[in-house]
C-alpha distance (Angstrom), angle and dihedral (degrees) to the residues before:
residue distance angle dihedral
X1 . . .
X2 3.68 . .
X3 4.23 119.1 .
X4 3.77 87.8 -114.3
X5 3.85 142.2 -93.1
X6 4.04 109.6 -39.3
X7 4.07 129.1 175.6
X8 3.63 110.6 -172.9
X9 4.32 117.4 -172.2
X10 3.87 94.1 -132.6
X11 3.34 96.4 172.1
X12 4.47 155.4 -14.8
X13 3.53 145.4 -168.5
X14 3.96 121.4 -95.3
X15 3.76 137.3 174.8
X16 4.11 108.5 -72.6
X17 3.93 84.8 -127.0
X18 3.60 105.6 64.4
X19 4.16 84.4 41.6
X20 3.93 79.3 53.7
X21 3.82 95.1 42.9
X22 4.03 86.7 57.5
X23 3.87 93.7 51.4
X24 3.89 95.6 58.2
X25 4.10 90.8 45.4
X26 4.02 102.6 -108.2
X27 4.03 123.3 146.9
X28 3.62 107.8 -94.9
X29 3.85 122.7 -160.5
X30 3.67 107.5 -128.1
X31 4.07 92.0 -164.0
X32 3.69 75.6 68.2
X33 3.70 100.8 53.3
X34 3.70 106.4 95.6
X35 3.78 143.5 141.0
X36 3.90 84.4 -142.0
X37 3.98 92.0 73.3
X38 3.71 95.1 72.1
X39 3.82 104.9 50.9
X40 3.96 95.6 41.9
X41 3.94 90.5 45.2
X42 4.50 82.0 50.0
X43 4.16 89.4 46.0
X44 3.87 84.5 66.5
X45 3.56 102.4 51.7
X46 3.64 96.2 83.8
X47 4.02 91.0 49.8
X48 3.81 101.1 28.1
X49 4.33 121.3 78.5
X50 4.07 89.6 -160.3
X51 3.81 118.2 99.5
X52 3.74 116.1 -94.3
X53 3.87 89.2 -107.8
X54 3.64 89.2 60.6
X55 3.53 90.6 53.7
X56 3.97 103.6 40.3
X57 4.14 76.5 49.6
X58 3.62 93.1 56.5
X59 4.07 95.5 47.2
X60 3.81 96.6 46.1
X61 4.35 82.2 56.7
X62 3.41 93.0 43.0
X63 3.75 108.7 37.8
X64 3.85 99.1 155.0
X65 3.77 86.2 54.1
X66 3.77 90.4 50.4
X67 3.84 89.4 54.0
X68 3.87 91.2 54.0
X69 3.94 90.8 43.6
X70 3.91 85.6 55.7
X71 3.92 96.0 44.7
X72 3.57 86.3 51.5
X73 3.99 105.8 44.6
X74 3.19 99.3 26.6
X75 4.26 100.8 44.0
X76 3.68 104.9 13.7
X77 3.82 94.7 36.6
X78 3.84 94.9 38.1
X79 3.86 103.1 -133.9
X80 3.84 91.3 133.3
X81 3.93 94.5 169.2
X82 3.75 93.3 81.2
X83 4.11 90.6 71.3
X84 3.75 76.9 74.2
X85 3.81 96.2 77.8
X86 3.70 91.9 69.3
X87 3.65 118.3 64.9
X88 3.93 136.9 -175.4
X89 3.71 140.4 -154.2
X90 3.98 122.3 -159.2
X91 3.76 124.7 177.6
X92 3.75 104.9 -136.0
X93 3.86 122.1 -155.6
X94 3.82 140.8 180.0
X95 3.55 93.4 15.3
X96 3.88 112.9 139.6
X97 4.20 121.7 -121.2
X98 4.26 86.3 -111.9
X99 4.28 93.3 64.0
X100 4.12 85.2 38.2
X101 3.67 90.1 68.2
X102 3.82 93.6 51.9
X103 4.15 87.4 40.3
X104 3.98 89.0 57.0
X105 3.55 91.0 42.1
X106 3.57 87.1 101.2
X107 3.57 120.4 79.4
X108 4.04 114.8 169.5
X109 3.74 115.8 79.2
X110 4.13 93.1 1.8
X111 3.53 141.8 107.7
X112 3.92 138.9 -176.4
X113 3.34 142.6 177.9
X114 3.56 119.0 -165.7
X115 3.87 136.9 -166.8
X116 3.73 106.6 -97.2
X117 4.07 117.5 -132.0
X118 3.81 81.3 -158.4
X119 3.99 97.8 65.8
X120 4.48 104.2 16.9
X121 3.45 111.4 68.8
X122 3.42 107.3 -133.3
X123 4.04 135.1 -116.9
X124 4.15 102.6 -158.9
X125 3.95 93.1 -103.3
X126 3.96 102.8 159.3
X127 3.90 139.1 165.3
X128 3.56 127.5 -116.6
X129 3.65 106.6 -151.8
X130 3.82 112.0 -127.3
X131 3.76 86.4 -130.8
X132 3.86 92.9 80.9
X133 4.16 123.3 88.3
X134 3.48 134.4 -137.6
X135 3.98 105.9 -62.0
X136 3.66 87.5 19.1
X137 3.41 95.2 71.5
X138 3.59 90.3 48.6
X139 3.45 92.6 51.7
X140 3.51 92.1 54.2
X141 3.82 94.0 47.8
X142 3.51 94.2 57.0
X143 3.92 92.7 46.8
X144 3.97 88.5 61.5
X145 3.60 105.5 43.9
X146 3.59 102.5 37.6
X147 3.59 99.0 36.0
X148 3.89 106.5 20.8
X149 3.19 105.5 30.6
X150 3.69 100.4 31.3
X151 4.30 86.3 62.8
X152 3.25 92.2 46.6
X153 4.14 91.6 49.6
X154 3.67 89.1 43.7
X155 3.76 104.5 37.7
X156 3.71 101.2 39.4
X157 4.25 97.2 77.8
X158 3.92 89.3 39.7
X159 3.75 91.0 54.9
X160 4.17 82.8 45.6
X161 3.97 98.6 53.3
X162 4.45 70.5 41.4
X163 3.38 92.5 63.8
X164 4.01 100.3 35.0
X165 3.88 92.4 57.8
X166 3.75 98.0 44.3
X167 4.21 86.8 58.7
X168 3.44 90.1 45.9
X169 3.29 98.7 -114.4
X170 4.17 138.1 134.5
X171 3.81 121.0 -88.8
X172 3.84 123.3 -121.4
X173 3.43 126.9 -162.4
X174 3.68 120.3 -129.6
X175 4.04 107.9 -79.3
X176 4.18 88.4 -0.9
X177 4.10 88.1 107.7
X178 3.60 146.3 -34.6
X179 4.33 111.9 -52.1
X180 3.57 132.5 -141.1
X181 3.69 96.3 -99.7
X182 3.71 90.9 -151.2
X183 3.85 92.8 55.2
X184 3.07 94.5 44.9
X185 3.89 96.1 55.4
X186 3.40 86.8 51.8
X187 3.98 86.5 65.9
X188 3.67 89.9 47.1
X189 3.91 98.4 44.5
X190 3.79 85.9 49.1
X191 3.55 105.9 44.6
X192 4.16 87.1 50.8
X193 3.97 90.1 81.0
X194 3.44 87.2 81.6
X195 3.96 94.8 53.0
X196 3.66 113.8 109.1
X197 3.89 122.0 -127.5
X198 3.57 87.3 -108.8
X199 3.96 94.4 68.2
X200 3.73 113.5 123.9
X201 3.93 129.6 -122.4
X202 3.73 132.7 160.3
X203 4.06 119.9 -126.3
X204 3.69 141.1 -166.7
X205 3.39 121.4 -131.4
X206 4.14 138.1 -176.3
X207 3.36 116.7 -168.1
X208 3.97 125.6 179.0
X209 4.03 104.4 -130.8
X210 4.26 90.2 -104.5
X211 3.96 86.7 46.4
X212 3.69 88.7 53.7
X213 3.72 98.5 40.1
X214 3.58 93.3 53.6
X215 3.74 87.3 45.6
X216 3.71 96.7 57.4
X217 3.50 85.9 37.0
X218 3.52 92.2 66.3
X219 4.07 109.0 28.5
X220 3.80 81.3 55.9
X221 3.40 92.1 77.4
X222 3.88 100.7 33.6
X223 4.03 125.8 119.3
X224 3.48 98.8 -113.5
X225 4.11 111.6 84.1
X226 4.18 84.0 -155.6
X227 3.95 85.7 57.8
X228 3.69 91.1 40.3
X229 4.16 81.0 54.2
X230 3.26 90.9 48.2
X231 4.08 95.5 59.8
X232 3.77 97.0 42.6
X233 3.99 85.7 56.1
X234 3.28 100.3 51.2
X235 3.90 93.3 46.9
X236 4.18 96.5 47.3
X237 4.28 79.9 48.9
X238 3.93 93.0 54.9
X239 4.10 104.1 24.8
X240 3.61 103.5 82.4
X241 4.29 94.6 41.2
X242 3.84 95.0 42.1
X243 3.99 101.8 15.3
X244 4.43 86.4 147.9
X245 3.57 95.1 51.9
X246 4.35 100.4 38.3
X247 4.04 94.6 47.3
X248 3.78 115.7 125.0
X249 4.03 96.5 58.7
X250 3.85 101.3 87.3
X251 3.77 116.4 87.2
X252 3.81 96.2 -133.6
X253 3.97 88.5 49.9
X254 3.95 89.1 44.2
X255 3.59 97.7 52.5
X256 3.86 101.6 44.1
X257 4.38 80.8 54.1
X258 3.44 96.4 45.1
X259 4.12 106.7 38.9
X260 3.95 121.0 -161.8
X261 4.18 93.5 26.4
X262 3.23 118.3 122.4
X263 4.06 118.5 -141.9
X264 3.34 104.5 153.3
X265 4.00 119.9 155.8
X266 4.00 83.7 -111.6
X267 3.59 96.2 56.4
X268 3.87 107.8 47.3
X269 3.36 130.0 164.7
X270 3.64 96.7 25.2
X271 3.93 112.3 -178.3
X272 3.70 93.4 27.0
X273 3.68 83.2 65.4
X274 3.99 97.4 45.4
X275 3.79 90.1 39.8
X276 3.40 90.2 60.4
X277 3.73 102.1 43.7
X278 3.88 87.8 51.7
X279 3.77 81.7 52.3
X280 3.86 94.9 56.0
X281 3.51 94.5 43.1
X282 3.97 102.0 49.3
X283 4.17 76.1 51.1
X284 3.82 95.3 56.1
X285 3.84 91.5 31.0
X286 3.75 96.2 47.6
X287 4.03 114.5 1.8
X288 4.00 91.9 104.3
X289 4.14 91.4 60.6
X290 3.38 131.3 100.1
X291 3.54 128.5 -151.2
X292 3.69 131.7 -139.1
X293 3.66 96.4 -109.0
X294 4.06 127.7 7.3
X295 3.96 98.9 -131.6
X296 3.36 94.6 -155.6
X297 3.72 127.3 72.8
X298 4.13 112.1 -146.5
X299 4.29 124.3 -152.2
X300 3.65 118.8 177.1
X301 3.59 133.3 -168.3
X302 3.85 109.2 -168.3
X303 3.88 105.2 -56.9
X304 3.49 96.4 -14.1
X305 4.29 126.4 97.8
X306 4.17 136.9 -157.1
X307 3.04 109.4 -167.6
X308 4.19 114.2 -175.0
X309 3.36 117.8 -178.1
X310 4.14 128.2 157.3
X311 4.03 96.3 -153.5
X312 3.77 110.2 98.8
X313 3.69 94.1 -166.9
X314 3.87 90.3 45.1
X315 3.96 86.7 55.2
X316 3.74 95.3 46.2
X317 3.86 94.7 45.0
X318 3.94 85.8 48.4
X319 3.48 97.8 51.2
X320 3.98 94.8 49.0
X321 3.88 79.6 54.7
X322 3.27 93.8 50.3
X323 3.67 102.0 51.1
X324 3.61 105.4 49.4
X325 3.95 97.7 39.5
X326 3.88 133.2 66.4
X327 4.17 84.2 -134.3
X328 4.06 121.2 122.6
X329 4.05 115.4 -105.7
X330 4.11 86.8 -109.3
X331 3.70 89.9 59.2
X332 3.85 84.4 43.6
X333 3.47 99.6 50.3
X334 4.32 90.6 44.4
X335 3.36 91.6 59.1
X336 4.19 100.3 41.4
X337 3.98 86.4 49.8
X338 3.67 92.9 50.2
X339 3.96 81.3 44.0
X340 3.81 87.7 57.2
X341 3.48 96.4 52.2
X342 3.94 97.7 58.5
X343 3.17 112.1 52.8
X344 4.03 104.6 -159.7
X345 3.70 102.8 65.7
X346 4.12 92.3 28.8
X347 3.63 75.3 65.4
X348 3.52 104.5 42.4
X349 4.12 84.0 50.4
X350 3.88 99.8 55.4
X351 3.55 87.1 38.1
X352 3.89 88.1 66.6
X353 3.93 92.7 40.0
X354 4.27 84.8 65.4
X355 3.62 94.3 43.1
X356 3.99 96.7 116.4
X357 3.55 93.9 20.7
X358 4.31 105.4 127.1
X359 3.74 131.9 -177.1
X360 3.87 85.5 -93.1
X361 3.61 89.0 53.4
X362 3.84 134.0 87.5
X363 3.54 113.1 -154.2
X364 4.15 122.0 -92.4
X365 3.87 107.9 -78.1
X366 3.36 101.0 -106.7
X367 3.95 89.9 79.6
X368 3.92 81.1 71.1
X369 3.99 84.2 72.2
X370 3.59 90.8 83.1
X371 3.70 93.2 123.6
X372 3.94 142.7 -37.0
X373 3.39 132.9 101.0
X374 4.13 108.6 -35.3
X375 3.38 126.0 -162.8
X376 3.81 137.7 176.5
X377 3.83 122.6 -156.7
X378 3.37 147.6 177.8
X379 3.08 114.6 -138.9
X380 4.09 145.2 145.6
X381 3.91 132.7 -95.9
X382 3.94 89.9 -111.4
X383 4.30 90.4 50.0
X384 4.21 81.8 46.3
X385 3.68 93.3 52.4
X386 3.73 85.4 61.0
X387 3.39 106.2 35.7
X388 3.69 96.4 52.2
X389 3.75 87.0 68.8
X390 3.86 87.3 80.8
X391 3.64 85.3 85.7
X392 3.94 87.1 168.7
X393 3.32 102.1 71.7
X394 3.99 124.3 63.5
X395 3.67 99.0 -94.2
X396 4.60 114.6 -175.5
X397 3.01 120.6 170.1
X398 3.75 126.8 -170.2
X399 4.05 124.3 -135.2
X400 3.49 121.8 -63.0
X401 4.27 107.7 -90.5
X402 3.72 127.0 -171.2
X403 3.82 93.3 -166.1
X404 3.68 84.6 72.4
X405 3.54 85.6 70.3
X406 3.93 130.4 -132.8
X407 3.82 138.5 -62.2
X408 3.69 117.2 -124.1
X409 4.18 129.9 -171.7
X410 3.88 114.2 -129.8
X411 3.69 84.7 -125.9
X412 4.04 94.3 59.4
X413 3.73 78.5 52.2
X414 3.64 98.0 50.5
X415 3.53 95.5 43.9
X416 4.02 98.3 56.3
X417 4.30 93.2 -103.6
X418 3.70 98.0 108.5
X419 3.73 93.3 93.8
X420 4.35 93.0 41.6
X421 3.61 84.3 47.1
X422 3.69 96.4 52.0
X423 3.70 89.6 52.9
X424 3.40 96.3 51.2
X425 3.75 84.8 54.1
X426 4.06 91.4 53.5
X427 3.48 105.1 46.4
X428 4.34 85.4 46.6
X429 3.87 84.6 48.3
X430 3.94 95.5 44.1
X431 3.73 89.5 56.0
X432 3.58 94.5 42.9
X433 3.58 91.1 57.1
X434 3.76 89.2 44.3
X435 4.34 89.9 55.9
X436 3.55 96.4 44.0
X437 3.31 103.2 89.4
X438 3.59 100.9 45.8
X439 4.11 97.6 30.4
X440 3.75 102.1 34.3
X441 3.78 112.0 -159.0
X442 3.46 98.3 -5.1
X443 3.76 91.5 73.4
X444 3.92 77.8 77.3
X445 4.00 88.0 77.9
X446 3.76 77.9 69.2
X447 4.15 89.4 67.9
X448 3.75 139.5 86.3
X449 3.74 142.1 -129.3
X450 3.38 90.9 -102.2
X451 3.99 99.4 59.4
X452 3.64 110.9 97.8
X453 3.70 133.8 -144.5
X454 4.00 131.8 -175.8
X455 3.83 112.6 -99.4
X456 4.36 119.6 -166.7
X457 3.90 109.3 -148.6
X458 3.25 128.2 -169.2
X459 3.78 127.6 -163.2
X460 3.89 146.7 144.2
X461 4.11 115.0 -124.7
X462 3.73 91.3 -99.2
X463 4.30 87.7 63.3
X464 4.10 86.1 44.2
X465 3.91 87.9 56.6
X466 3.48 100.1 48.5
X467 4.00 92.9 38.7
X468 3.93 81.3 54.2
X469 4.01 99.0 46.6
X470 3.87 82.4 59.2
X471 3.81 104.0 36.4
X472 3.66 112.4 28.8
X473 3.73 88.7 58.9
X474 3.49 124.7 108.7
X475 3.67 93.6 -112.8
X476 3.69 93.7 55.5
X477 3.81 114.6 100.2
X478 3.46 116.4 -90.6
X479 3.69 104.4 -104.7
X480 3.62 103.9 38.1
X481 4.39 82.0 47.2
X482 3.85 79.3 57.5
X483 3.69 107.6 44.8
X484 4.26 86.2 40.0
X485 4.06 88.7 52.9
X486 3.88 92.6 44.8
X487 4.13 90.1 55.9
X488 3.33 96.3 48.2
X489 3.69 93.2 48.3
X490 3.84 92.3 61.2
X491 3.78 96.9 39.7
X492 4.05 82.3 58.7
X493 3.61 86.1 67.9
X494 3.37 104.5 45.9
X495 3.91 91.4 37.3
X496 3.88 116.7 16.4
X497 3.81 94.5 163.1
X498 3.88 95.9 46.8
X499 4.02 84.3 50.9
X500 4.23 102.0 42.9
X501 3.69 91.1 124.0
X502 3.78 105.3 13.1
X503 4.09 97.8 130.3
X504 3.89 143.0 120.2
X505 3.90 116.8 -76.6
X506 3.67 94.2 -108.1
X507 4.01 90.5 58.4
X508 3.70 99.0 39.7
X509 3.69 97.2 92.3
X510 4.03 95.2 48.2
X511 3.83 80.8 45.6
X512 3.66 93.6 56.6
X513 3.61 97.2 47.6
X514 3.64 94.2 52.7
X515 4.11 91.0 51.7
X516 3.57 101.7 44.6
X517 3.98 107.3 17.6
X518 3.31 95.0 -112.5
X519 3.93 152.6 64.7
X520 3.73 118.3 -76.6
X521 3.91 113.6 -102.6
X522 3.87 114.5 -102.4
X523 3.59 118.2 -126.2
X524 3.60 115.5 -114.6
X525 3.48 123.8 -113.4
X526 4.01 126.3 -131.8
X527 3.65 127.4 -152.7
X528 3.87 117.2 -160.2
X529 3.96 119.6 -10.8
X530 4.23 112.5 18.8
């Protein structure tokens, strides 16, 4: 079992000349070492003649003063962008793969970097979510390491030797000689599909300060306790260095800004939970009609879904459906089109989608699906871990859901694990099932990387190319390579132009040849100044 949840501030941004007053020796005033200097000294420039020197020189002697300049521009006045010019890096530990996906959730102004289950071999360190009581959590214990953990332990050098003997090359033993580190990550990348969601890792994350408020802003509120954890750490790391640029996180501060909302520890996750019952009951209401015309047109490949459709209130309504049910996009998109057409309870719908929406609020992502490229896939928690990384695109995902079956490697296959693997799956999905209804989502810790759920993405071509430069190459792990080479198959018949050179890296040059005739041009390379 992992130690337990830790956020620790490695690092933050301050003015070059106090970093330049240290290197020659002089006294430095540490009240005046501050990540706040730089952002309130920026919020002049567009009202202040002197030279930004001048002004960065003024904040760093004057840092109280550069606190109340950032209150004031940056909360009163609105111009939230300049939290941006401070940034902050925290080494995160002992937090499980679930909360990571809510964590990485963000995607302006952040960063991470996350142990990879593909190249560390793993030791069995795991969470056990705080949500869980007394023989619960036992329950749960036992579920990872003799079922999870123990595949993993016992599956991972089988799928090595695997590996080694379908290249044709010589088994070694664990510490009998250096390994093919390739091979051998093959092992590891393999073995993790029978990891459950609860697995540990460690991540390192930069946030600018309005990434991070809006961050802790959010994961306050969010069903998982762990997540919830996760938030109040990252706030007590930041609120005594930057406390004029991370502000409108604590519940006392929130609720004297935002009058008549209710946030109380008893009544968490708010609009998530009103979303969703507005979801359920346009589906009970409304699921059975049919519109006049379906306004989106639907091509699968296998498990994989485009979805192109021209009606931006269509995509958004479809999307909110989408997220907060367990229902296929077609189904989706049926019943937003038939919302479309009647105006009343289309109305009524959207109405309840901007319920908690403020001033300081954008609204929910999925009024980014407005148009694009959309696609819906199945796909495992291992493929999601990657995936998610995209953070450009609009990326929802629905809820975790065994009946969607599992993911399993060709080499678990080859190797004689399919049918351990598929247990291990079972007996995670049979207590899942069993800790739903008392535990909600965070029966989902009891889940593996292999257990799939159905993820909506939404992207323009120029997101599909670089998402296929990455993961259609040969490098890329196998699933994602698949998934990746499956969208850009059916965006090449809905868009063959927008797609001419959309490939993996490896392919690009035979690509190019057979476009233009020739061999792409090389960039040049420059040796001292650019």
């Amino acid at each position: 079992m992992a130690e337990g949840l830790k956020v620790i501030l490695a690092g933050y941004n301050v003015d070059a000349e106090i970093i330049e007053s240290l290197k020659r020796g002089e006294a430095v005033d540490v009240a005046n070492v501050s990540p706040e200097t730089i952002p309130a000294s920026y919020a002049r420039i567009s009202r202040d003649p002197r030279k930004i020197p001048e002004l960065r020189a003024d904040a760093r002697r004057d840092v109280a003063r550069a606190r109340k300049s950032n209150a004031n521009i940056i909360f009163d006045m609105g111009h939230k962008s300049v939290g941006n010019h401070a940034c902050f890096n925290f080494d995160i530990l002992g937090v499980s793969r679930l909360a990571v996906e809510w964590l990485e959730a963000r995607r302006a102004g952040a960063g991470y970097t996350e142990k990879s289950q593909r190249y560390v071999t793993l030791k069995g360190d795991y969470v056990v979510p705080r949500e869980l009581s007394g023989p619960d959590q036992e329950r749960f214990r036992r579920l990872v390491e003799n079922t999870q953990n123990a595949f993993y332990k016992d599956a991972y050098e089988t799928l090595v030797k695997h590996h080694f003997e379908r290249n044709g090359t010589s088994y070694i033993a664990p510490g009998a000689g250096k390994r093919n580190a390739t091979l051998e990550g093959l092992g590891k990348e393999d073995a993790r599909y029978g990891l459950g969601l609860a697995t540990a890792t460690q991540v390192g994350t930069t946030f600018s300060a309005s990434a991070l408020e809006n961050a802790v802003r959010i994961m306050k509120y969010e069903e998982l306790a762990e997540v919830r954890d996760l938030a109040r750490l990252l706030f007590e790391a930041v609120k005594d260095i930057a406390p004029s640029l991370i502000l409108y996180t604590d519940p006392a501060i929130f609720q004297k800004s935002f009058p008549g909302r209710e946030l109380r520890d008893d009544n968490l996750n708010l609009s998530p939970r009103r979303i969703r019952a507005a979801v359920s009951e346009a589906f009970a209401k409304h699921g059975e009609a049919r519109p006049q015309r379906m306004k989106a047109a639907i091509e699968r490949l296998d498990e994989v879904t485009l979805i192109t459709c021209g009606d931006v209130d269509t995509n958004v309504i479809s999307a909110a459906l989408h997220s907060y049910s367990k229902r296929p996009a077609e189904d989706c998109y049926r019943l937003a089109s038939w919302l479309t057409e009647n105006e009343e309870p289309g109305r009524a719908f959207v109405k309840e989608l901007l319920a908690h929406v403020t001033e300081y609020d954008n609204p929910p992502r999925f009024f980014e699906h407005g148009g694009g490229l959309m696609f819906e896939a199945v796909m495992s928690s291992s493929c999601f871990a990657q995936i998610k990384r995209h953070r450009m695109m609009t990326l929802l995902g629905q809820e975790y859901d065994p009946s969607l079956g599992v993911t399993a490697p060709d080499s678990v296959r080859q190797a004689g694990l399919e049918d351990r693997l598929k247990e291990v799956c079972e007996t995670s999905a049979e207590l899942y099932r069993e800790f739903l209804s008392t535990y909600g989502r965070a029966a989902e810790y009891c889940l593996t990387n292999a257990h799939r759920r159905r993820v909506l993405m939404c992207m323009n071509p120029r997101e599909l190319n670089h998402i296929a430069r990455q993961r259609c190459d040969r490098h890329a792990q196998w699933e994602i390579r698949e998934l990746s080479r499956k969208m850009v198959e059916l965006t090449r018949r809905i868009a063959p132009l927008a797609t001419l050179t959309t490939c993996g890296k490896d392919e690009f040059d035979a690509l190019y040849q057979s476009v233009y005739g020739r061999s792409q041009p090389k960039a040049a390379t420059t040796s001292g100044n650019p």
